[in-house]
DRENVEXTOR-930648 format. One record per atom (N, C-alpha, C): residue number from 1; residue in one letter; atom name; x, y, z. Coordinates in steps of 0.05 Angstrom, whole numbers, m for minus. Layout:
+-----+-----+------+--------+--------+--------+
:   n : res : atom :     xx :     yy :     zz :
+-----+-----+------+--------+--------+--------+
: NUM :   a :   CA :      X :      Y :      Z :
...
+-----+-----+------+--------+--------+--------+
! end
This chain:
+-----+-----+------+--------+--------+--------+
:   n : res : atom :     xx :     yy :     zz :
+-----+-----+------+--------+--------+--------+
:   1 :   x :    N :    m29 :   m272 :     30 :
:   1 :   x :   CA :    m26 :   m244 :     23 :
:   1 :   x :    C :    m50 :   m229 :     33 :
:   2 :   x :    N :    m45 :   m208 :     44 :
:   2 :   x :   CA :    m66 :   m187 :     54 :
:   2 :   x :    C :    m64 :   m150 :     54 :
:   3 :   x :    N :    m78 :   m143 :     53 :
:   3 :   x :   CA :    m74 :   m121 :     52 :
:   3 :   x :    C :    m98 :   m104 :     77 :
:   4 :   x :    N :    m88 :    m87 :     88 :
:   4 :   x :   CA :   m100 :    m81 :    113 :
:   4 :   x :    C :   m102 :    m51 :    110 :
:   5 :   x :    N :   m122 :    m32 :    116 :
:   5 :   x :   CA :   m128 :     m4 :    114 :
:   5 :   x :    C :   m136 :      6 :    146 :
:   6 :   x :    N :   m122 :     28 :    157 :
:   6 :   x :   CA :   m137 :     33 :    175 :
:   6 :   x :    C :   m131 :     70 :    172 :
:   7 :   x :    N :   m149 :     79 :    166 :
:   7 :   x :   CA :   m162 :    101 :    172 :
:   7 :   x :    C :   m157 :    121 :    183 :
:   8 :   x :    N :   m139 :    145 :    182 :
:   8 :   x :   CA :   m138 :    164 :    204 :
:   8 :   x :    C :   m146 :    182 :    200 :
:   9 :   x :    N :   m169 :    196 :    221 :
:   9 :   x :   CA :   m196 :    209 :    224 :
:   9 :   x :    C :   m178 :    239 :    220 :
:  10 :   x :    N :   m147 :    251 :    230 :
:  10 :   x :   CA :   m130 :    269 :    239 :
:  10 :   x :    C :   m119 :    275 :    218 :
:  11 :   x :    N :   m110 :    251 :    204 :
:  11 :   x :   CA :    m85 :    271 :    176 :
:  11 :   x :    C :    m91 :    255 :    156 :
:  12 :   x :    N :    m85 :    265 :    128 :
:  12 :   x :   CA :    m99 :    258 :    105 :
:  12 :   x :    C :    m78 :    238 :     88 :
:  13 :   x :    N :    m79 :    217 :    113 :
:  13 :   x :   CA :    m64 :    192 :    104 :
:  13 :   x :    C :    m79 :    161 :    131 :
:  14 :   x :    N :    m67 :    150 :     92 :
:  14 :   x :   CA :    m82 :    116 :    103 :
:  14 :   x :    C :    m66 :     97 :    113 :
:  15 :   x :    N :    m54 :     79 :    135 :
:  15 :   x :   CA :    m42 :     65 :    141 :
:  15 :   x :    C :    m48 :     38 :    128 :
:  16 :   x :    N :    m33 :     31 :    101 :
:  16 :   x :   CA :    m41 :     13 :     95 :
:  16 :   x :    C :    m16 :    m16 :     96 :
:  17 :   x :    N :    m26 :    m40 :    111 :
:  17 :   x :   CA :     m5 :    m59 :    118 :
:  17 :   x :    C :     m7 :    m79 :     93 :
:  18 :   x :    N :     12 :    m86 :     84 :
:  18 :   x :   CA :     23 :   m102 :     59 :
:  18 :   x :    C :     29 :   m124 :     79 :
:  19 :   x :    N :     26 :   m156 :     73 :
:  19 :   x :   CA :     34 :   m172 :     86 :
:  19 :   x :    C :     33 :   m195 :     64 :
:  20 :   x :    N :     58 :   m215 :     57 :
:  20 :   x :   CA :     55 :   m229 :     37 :
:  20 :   x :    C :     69 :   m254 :     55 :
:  21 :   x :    N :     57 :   m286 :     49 :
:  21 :   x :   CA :     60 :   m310 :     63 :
:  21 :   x :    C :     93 :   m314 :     41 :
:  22 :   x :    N :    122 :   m312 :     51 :
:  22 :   x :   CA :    132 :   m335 :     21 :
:  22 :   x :    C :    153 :   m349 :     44 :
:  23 :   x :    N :    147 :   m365 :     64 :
:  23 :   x :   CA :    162 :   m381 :     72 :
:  23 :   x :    C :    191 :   m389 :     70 :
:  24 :   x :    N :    194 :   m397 :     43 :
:  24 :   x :   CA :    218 :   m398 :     29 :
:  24 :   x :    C :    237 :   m378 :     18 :
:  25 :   x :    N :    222 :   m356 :     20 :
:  25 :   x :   CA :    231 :   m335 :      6 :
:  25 :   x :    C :    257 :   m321 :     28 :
:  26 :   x :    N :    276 :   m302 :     12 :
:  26 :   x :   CA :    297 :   m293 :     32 :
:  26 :   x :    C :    287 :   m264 :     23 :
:  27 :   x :    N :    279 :   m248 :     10 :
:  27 :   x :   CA :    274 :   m228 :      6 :
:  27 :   x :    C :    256 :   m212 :     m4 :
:  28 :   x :    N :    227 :   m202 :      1 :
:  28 :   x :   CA :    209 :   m186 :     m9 :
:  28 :   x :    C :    203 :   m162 :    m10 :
:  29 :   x :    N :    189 :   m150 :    m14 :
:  29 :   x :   CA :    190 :   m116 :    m17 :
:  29 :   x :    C :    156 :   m111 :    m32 :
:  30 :   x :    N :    143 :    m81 :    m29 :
:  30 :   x :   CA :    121 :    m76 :    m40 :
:  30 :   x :    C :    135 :    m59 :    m57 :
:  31 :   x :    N :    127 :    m63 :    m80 :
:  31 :   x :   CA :    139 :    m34 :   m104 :
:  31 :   x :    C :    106 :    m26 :   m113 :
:  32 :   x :    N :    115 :      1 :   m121 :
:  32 :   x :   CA :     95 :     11 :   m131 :
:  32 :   x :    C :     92 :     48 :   m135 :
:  33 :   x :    N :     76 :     51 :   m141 :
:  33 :   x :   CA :     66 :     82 :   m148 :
:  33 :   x :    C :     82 :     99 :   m128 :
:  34 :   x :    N :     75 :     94 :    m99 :
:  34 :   x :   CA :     71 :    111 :    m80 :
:  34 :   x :    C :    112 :    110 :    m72 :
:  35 :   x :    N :    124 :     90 :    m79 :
:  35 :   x :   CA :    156 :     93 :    m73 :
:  35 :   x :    C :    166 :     94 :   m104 :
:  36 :   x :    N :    164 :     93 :   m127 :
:  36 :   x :   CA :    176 :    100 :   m144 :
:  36 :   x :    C :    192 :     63 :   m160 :
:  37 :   x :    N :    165 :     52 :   m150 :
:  37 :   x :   CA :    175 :     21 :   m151 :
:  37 :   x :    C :    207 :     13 :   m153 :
:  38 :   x :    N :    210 :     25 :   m134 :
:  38 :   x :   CA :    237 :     23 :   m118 :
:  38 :   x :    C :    239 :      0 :    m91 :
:  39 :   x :    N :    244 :    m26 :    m93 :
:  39 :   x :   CA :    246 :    m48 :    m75 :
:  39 :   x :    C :    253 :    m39 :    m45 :
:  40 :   x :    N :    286 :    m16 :    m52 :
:  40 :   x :   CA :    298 :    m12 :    m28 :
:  40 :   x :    C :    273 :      8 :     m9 :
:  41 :   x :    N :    258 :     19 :    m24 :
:  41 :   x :   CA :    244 :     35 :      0 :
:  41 :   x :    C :    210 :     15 :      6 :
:  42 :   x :    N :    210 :     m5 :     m4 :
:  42 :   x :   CA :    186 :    m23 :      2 :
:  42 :   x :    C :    194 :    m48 :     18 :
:  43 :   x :    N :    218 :    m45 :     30 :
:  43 :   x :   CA :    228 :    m69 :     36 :
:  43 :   x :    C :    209 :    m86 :     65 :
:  44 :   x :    N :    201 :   m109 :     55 :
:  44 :   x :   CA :    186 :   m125 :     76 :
:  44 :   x :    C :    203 :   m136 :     98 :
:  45 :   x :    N :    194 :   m129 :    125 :
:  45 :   x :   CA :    204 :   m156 :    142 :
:  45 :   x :    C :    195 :   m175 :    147 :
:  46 :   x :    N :    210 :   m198 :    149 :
:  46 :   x :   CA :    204 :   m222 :    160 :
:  46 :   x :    C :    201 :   m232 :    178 :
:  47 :   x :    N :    174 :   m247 :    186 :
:  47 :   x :   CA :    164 :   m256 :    208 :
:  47 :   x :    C :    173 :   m279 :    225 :
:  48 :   x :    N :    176 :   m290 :    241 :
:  48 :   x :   CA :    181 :   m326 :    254 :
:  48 :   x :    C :    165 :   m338 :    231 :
:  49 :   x :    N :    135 :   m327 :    226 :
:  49 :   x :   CA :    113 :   m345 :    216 :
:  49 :   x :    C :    124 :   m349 :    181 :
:  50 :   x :    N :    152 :   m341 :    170 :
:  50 :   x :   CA :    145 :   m337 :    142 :
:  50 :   x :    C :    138 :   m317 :    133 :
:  51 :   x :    N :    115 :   m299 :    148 :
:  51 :   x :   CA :    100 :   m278 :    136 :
:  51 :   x :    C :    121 :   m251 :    139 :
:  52 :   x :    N :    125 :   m234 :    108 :
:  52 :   x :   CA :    135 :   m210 :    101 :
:  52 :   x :    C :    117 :   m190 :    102 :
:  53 :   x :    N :    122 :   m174 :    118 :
:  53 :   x :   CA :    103 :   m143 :    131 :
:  53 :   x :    C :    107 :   m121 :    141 :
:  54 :   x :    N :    101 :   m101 :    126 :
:  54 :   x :   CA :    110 :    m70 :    133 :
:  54 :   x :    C :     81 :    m49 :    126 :
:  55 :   x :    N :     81 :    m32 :    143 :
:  55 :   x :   CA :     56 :    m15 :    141 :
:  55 :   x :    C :     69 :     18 :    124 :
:  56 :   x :    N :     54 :     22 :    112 :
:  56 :   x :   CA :     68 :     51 :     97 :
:  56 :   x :    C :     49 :     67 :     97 :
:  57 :   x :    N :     52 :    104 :    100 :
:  57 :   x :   CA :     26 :    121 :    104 :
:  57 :   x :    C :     20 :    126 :     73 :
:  58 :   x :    N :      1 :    122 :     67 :
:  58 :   x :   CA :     m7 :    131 :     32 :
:  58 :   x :    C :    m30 :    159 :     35 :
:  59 :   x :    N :    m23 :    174 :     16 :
:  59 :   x :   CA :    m41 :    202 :     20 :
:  59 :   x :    C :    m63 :    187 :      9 :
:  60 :   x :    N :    m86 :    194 :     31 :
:  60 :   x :   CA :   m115 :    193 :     22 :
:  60 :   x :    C :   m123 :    203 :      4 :
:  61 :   x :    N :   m150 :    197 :     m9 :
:  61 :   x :   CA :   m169 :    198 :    m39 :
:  61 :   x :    C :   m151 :    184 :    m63 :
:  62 :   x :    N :   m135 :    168 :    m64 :
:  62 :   x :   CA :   m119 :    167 :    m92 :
:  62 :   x :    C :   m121 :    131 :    m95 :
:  63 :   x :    N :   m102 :    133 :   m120 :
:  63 :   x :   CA :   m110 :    102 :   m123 :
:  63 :   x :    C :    m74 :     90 :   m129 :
:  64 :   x :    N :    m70 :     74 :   m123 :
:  64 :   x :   CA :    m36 :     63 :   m129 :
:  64 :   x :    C :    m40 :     36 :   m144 :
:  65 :   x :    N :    m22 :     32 :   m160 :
:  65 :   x :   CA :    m16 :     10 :   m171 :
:  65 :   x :    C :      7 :     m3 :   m161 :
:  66 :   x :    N :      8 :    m27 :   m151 :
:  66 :   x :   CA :     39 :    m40 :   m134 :
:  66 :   x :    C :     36 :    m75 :   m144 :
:  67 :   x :    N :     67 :    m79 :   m136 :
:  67 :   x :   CA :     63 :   m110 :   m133 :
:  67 :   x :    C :     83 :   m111 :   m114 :
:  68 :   x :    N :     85 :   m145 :   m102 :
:  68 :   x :   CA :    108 :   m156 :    m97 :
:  68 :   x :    C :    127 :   m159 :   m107 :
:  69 :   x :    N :    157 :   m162 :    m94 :
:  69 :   x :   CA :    181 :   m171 :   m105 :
:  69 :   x :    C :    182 :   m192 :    m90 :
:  70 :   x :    N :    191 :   m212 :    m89 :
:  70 :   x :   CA :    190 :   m237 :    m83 :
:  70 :   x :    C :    217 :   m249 :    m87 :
:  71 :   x :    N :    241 :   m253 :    m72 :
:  71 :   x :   CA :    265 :   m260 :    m87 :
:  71 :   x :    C :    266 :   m260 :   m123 :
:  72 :   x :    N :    250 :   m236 :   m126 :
:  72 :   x :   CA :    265 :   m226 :   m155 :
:  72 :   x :    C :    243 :   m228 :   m171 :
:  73 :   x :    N :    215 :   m238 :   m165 :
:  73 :   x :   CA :    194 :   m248 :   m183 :
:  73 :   x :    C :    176 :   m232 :   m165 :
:  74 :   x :    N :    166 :   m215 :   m192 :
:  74 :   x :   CA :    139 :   m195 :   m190 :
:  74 :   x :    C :    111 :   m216 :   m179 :
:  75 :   x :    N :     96 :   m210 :   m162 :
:  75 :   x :   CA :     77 :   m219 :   m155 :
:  75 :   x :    C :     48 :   m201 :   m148 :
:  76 :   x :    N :     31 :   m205 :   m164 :
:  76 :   x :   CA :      5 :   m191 :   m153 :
:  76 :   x :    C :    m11 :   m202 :   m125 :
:  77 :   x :    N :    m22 :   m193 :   m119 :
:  77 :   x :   CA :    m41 :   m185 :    m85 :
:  77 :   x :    C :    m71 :   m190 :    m90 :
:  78 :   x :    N :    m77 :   m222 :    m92 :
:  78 :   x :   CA :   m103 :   m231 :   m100 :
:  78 :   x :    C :   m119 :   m218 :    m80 :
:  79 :   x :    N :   m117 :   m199 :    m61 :
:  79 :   x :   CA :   m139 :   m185 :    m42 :
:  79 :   x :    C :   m139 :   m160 :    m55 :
:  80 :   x :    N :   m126 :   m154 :    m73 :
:  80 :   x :   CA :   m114 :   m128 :    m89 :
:  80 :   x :    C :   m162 :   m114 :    m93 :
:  81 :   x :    N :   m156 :    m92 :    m91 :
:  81 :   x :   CA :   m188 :    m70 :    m89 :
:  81 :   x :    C :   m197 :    m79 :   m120 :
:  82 :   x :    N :   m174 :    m80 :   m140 :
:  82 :   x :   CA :   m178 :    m83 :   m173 :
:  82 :   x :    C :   m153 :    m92 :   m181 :
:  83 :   x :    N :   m152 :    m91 :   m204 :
:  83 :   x :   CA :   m122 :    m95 :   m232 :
:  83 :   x :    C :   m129 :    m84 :   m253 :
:  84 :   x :    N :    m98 :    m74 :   m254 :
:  84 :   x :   CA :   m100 :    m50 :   m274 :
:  84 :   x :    C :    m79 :    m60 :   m291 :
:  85 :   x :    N :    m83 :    m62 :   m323 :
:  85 :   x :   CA :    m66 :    m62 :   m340 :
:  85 :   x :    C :    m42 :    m47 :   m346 :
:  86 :   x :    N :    m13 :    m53 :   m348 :
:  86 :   x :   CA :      6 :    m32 :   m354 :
:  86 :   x :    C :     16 :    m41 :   m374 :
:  87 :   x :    N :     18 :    m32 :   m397 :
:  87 :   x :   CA :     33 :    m36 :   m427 :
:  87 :   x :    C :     66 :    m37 :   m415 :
:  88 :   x :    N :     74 :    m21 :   m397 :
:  88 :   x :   CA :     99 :    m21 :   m391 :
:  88 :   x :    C :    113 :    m50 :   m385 :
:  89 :   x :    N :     98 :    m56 :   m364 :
:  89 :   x :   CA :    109 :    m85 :   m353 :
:  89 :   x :    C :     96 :   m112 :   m366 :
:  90 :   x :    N :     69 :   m106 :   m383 :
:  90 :   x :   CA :     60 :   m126 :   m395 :
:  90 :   x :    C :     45 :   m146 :   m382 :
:  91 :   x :    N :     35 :   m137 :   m363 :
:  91 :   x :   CA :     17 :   m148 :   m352 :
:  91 :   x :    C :     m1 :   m130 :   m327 :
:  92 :   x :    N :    m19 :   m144 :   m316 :
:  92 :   x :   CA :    m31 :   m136 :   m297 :
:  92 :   x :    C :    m30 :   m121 :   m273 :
:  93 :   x :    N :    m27 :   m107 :   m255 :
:  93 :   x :   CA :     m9 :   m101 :   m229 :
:  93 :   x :    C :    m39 :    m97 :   m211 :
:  94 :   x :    N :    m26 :    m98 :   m184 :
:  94 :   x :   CA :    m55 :    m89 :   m164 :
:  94 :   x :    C :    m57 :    m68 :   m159 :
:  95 :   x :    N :    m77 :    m67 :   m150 :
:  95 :   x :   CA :    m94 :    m31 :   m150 :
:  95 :   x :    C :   m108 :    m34 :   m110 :
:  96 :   x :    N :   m101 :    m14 :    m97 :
:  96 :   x :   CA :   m105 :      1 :    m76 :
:  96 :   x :    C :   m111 :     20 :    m72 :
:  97 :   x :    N :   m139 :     23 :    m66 :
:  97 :   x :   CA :   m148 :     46 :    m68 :
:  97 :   x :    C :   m148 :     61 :    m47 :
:  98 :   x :    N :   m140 :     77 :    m21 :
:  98 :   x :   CA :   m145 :     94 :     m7 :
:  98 :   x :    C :   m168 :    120 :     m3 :
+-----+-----+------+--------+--------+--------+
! end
C-alpha cells in the first residue's frame, strides 16, 4: 500500500495516487472525506501486478480521512500522514494530509 502526492505549482489541487497490493482481491475502492465514502466514485483499477490504483485531484491545505474497501473489508493505509479516531465507524481511519 502507498500513497503518492505530487504537487501542482498552477491550481490549488494535489494529485494524490492511492495504490493498494490485494492480489486476490476482485474488487477495491478508496472511500473517504473527499468522495462522500462512496466506493462507486473511489473505484481502484487493477493491475497485471495485483496492484489496485487510481490518482484523484484533492483541494490543497486540508486534511481527509479515507480507507480501503477491499472485497467488502475496510482497510487502513499503514503509509497513512496519521489516524484519526471516528466514533462512527469505531475505529481508526487514515489521515492525508494535502
Amino acid at each position: 500500500m502507498s500513497l503518492k502526492k505530487q504537487f501542482i505549482k498552477t491550481k490549488p489541487v494535489v494529485k494524490v495516487t492511492f495504490s493498494v497490493e490485494a492480489k486476490d482481491a476482485s474488487t477495491a475502492a478508496v472511500v473517504g472525506d473527499f468522495n462522500n465514502w462512496n466506493p462507486e466514485e473511489g473505484t481502484l483499477s487493477k493491475l497485471k501486478n495485483g496492484t489496485f490504483k487510481a490518482t484523484y485531484d484533492l483541494v490543497k491545505d486540508a486534511i481527509y480521512e479515507f480507507k480501503y474497501l477491499i472485497d467488502g473489508v475496510y482497510v487502513n493505509e499503514p503509509e497513512a500522514d496519521s489516524y484519526k479516531w471516528n466514533d462512527f465507524a469505531g475505529s481508526e481511519n487514515s489521515v492525508v494530509t494535502v
